[in-house]
N, C-alpha and C positions, 0 to 999 in steps of 0.2 A: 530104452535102456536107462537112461539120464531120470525118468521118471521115474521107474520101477526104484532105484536106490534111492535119489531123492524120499520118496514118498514112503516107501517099504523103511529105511532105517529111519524116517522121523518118527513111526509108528511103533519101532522094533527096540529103540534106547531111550532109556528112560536118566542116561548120564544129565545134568545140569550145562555144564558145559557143551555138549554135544547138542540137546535141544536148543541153546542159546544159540550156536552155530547155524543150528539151522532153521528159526527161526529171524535170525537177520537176513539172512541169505535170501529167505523166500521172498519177504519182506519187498528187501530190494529190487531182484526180479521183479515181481511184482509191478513196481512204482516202475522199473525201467518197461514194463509190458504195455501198462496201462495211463503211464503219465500222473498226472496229475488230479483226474476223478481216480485213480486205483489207491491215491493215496488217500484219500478223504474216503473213501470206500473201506479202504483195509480200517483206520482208526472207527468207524463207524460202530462196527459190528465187532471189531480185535476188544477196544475197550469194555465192552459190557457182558461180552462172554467172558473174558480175564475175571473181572471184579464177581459175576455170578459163581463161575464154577470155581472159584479160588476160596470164596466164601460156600458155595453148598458140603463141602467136601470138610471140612471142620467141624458142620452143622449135625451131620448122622454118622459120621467116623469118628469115633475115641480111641482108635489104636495109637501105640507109642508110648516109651515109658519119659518122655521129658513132660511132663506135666505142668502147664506154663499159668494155667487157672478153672475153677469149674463155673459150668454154666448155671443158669437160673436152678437149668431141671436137673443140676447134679452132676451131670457126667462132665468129664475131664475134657479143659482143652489142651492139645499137646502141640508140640512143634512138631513132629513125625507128619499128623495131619496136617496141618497148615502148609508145612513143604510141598507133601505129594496133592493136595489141593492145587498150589500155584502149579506145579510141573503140569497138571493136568489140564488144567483150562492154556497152560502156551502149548504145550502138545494138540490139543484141538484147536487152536487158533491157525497153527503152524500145520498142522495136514489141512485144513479150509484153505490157506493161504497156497499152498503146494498145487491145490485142487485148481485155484483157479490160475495160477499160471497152465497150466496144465490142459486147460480149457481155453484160454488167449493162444496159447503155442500150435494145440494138436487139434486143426481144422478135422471137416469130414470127407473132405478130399485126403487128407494125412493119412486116415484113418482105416479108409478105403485100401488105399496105395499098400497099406503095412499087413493088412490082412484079407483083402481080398479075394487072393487065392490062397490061402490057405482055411480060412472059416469065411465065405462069401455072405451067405447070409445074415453073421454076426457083426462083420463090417458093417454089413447096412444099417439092420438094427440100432449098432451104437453110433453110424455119423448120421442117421436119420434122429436119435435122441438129443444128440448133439446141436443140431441145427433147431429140432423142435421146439425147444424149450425156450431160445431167446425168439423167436418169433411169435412162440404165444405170449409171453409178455408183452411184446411190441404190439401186437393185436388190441391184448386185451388196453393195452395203454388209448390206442386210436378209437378203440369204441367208447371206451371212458368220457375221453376228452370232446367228440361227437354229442356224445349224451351232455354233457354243461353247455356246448356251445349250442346244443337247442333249445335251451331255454330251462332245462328239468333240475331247477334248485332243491337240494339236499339237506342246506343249511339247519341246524340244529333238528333234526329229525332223522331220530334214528330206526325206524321201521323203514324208512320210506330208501334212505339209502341201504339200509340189506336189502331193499326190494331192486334198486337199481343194478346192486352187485348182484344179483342173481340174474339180471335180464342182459347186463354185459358179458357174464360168464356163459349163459344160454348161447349167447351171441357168438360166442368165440370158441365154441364146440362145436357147433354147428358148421363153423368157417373151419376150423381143422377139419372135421368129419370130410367138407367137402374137396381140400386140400390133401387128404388121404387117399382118396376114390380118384382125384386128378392124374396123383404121383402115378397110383395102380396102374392106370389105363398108359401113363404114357414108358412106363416102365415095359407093360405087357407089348406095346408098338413097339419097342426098340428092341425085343428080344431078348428080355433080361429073362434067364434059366435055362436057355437053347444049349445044348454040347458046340464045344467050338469058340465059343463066342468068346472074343476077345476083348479088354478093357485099355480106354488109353490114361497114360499115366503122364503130371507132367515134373516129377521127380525121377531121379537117376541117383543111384549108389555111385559115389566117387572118391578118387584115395582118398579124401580129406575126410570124406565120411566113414573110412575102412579106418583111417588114424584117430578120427573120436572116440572111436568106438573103441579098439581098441584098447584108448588112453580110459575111459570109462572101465572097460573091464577090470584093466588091472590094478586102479584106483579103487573099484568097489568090491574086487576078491582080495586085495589087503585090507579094505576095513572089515569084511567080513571074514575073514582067518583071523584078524587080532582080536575083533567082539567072542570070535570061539576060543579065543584064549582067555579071555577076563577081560582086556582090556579098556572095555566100556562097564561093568559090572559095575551096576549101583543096587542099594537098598535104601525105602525108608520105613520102612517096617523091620521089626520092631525099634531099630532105631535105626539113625542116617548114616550109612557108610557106606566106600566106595570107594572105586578107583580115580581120583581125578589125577593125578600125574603120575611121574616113571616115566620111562623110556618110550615102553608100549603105548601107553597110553595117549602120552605126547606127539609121537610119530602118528599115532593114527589121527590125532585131531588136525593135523598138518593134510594130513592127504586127504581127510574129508573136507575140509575149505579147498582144496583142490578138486574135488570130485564136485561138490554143488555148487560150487562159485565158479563152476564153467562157462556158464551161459553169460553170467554178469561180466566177465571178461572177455568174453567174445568181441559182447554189447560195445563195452568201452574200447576198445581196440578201434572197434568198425567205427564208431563216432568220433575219434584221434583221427583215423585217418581220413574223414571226410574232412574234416576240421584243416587239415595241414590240406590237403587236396583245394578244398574254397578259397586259401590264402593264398594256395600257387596261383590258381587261378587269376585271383585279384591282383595280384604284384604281375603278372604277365600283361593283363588289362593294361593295368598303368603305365607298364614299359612300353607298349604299346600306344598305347594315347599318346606318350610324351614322345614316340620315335615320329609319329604322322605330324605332331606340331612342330 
């Protein structure tokens, strides 16, 4: 549910405000999901799609009447486009970014547990997609790194390494393929499609999870009753207008940092209380120490 709004209204408002919102948020997430490679990861790939789609979208769009200068070939550059430009590339930064906490969080066990009985087969399918994808990369990494440490230099020769990336990629289809026919058989051994058959789960619905959720619900049916009132309504076409404040407006930007900046307060919560736990800890040690001397 947490993802469904997350994800669905970064994709659904196109407010400035509201994408900034949430845009930090994933952000952060993020960095608290994956440490220190997710930050160097996010800037990685956040930068150069920013700077591409913020520049492509000025390049073949000349809508807007603020006309700011014309290009070689004539046509008008305006602010209308340059705006919805930037909006669009932190919009697609910002669902990437959504995407991979999203994927750190919701294992295939997760996945399994949440929809198992109700679509079995589709569970599989998508924690089977789930898991597939970073083990082919890690494959295809180990057969890489295999192929240099035997000897087979690449260096400045570019036939010779497409040749290699073909015979690693051979490599690592064929290891799927046979990773596929494994899964099969041992799925078929365990009974997987028999009537009856039971699945063990090692998650349990409990109040704290009946009170998230709740708190989600009602956090994301008032941002979505105030966006069906106007309250997130922007344009940048034909020119930029929109609602950034009022009451409406205001209150809903409140409860969306409430609504997606759940997880990051969680986070911080549980790292305070470990933090103040460690200290007890230590000052008891000492008292300790010092009672035995």
């Amino acid at each position: 549910m947490y993802f469904i709004c997350a994800i669905g209204y970064a994709l659904a408002f196109t407010n400035p405000v509201c994408l900034g919102i949430s845009f930090i948020v994933a952000f952060v997430y993020s960095v608290i999901l994956r440490g220190r490679h997710g930050f160097i990861t996010n800037l990685k790939y956040m930068i150069p799609l920013i700077v591409l789609t913020a520049l492509f979208n000025p390049a073949f769009s000349h809508q807007g009447v603020t006309i700011l200068a014309y290009l070689p070939s004539g046509n008008p550059l305006t602010l209308e486009s340059i705006a919805y430009g930037v909006m669009a590339a932190f919009l697609l930064v910002c669902v990437l970014c959504w995407f991979s906490c999203f994927n750190a969080v919701i294992s295939s066990d997760k996945m399994v547990y949440l929809f198992g009985k109700l679509a079995p087969v589709l569970s599989l399918v998508l924690s089977m997609t789930l898991k597939f994808i970073p083990e082919l990369t890690a494959q295809f990494g180990k057969v890489y790194r295999a192929q240099k440490a035997s000897g087979y230099n690449i260096n400045g020769r570019y036939f010779k390494s497409v040749r290699m990336g073909c015979h690693v990629l051979s490599s690592v289809v064929t290891w799927s393929l046979e990773r596929a026919l494994i899964t099969a058989d041992s799925m078929k051994a365990r009974g997987y499609g028999l009537p009856g058959r039971t699945a063990y789960s090692l998650f349990r619905f409990r109040k704290r999870d009946a009170r998230a959720l709740v708190y989600m619900l009602i956090c994301g049916g008032y941002v979505l009753w105030g966006s069906m009132q106007g309250g997130f309504r922007f344009w940048y076409y034909p020119e930029i207008r929109g609602n950034l404040t009022g009451t409406l407006t205001v209150s809903m930007y409140i409860v969306y940092v409430c609504l997606i900046g759940l997880p990051v307060f969680v986070h911080v919560r549980d790292d305070i209380k470990q933090n103040r736990m460690k200290m007890t800890d230590a000052a008891l040690a000492c008292n300790d120490g010092q009672g035995l001397r």
